[in-house]
C-alpha positions in Angstrom: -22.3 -22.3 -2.3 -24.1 -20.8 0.5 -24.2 -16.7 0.2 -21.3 -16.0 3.0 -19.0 -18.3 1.1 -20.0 -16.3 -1.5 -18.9 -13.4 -0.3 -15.8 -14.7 1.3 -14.6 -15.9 -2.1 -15.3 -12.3 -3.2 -13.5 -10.6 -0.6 -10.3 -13.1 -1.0 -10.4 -12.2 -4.7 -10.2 -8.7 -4.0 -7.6 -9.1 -1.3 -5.1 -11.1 -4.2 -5.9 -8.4 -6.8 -4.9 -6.1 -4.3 -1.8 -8.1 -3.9 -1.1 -8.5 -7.6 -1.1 -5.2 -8.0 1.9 -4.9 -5.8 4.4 -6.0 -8.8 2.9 -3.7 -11.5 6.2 -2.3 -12.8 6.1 1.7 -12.8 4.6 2.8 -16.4 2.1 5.3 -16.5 0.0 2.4 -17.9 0.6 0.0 -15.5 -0.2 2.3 -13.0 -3.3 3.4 -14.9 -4.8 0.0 -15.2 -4.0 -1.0 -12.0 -5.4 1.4 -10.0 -8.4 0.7 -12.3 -8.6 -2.8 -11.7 -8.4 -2.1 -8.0 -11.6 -0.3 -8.4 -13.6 -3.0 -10.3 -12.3 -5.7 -8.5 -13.3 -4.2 -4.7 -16.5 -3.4 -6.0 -18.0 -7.0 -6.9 -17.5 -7.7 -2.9 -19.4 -4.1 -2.0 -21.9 -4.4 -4.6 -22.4 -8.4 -3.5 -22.8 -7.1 -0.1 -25.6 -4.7 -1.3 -27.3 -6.8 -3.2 -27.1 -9.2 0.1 -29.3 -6.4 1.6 -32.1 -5.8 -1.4 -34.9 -4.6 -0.3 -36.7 -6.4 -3.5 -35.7 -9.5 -6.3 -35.6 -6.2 -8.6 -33.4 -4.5 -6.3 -31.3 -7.6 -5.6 -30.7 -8.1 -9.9 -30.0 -4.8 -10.4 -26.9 -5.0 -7.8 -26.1 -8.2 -8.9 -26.4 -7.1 -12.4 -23.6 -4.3 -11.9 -21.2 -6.8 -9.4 -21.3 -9.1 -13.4 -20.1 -6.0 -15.4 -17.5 -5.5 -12.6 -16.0 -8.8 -13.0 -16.3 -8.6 -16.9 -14.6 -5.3 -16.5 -12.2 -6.4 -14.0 -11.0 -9.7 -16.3 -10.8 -7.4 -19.7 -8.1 -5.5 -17.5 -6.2 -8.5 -15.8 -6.1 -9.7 -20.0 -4.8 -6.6 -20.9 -2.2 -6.7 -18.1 -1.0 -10.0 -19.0 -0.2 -9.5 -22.6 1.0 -5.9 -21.8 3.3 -7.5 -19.5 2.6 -4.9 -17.0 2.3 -7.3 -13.8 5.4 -9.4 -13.3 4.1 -12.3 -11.4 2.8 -13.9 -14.5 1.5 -16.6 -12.6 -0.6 -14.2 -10.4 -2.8 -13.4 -13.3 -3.4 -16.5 -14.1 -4.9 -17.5 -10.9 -6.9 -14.9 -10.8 -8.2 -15.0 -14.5 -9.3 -18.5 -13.4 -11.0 -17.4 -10.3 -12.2 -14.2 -12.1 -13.9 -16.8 -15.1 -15.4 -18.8 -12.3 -16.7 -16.2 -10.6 -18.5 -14.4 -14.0 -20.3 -18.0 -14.2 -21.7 -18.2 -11.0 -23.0 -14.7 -11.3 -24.5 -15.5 -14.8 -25.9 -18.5 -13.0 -27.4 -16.8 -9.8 -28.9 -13.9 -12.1 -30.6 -16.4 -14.5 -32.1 -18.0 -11.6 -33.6 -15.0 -9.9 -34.8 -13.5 -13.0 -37.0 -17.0 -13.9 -38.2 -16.9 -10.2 -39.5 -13.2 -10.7 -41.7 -14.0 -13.6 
């Protein structure tokens, strides 16, 4: 995966968390983590951007370092949500607990790599 896709696949991750987060029913905790996961879920694309723009591998890792805890962040909350029975489109989170998984592991991936090519 070249890094535009990358990025692409970011953004359209975002864009259906966005869109999940349209049938959070209206509990102060719903509401809470929602607007939470919003946040964490929008920042892998902005911090993948960044890191797109590093002006060194040290610079690069520590962006793509943060964009990781995002999506760790981000797929703590979508489990929470789920089980909490917060979001109603059950089948929403699912698909993006997938996608969420999938991208953590190409993260671990990328930053492995860069961190054996700086030694």
């Amino acid at each position: 995966m070249n890094p535009n896709q990358l990025e692409d696949r970011l953004i359209n991750f975002s864009i259906e968390v966005i869109k999940t987060c349209q049938f959070v029913d209206q509990s102060f905790a719903s509401q809470h983590l929602s607007k939470q996961l919003i946040r964490s879920a929008t920042s892998v694309a902005l911090n993948y951007g960044e890191a797109r723009s590093a002006e060194s591998n040290r610079d690069f890792l520590d962006k793509m370092k943060i964009a990781l805890k995002e999506l760790r962040e981000t797929f703590v909350n979508l489990k929470i949500q789920k089980g909490a029975k917060t979001i109603t489109k059950f089948e929403m989170i699912d698909k993006l607990l997938d996608e969420n998984n999938q991208l953590i592991s190409i993260f671990v991936v990328s930053i492995k790599t860069s961190t054996s090519k700086s030694q």
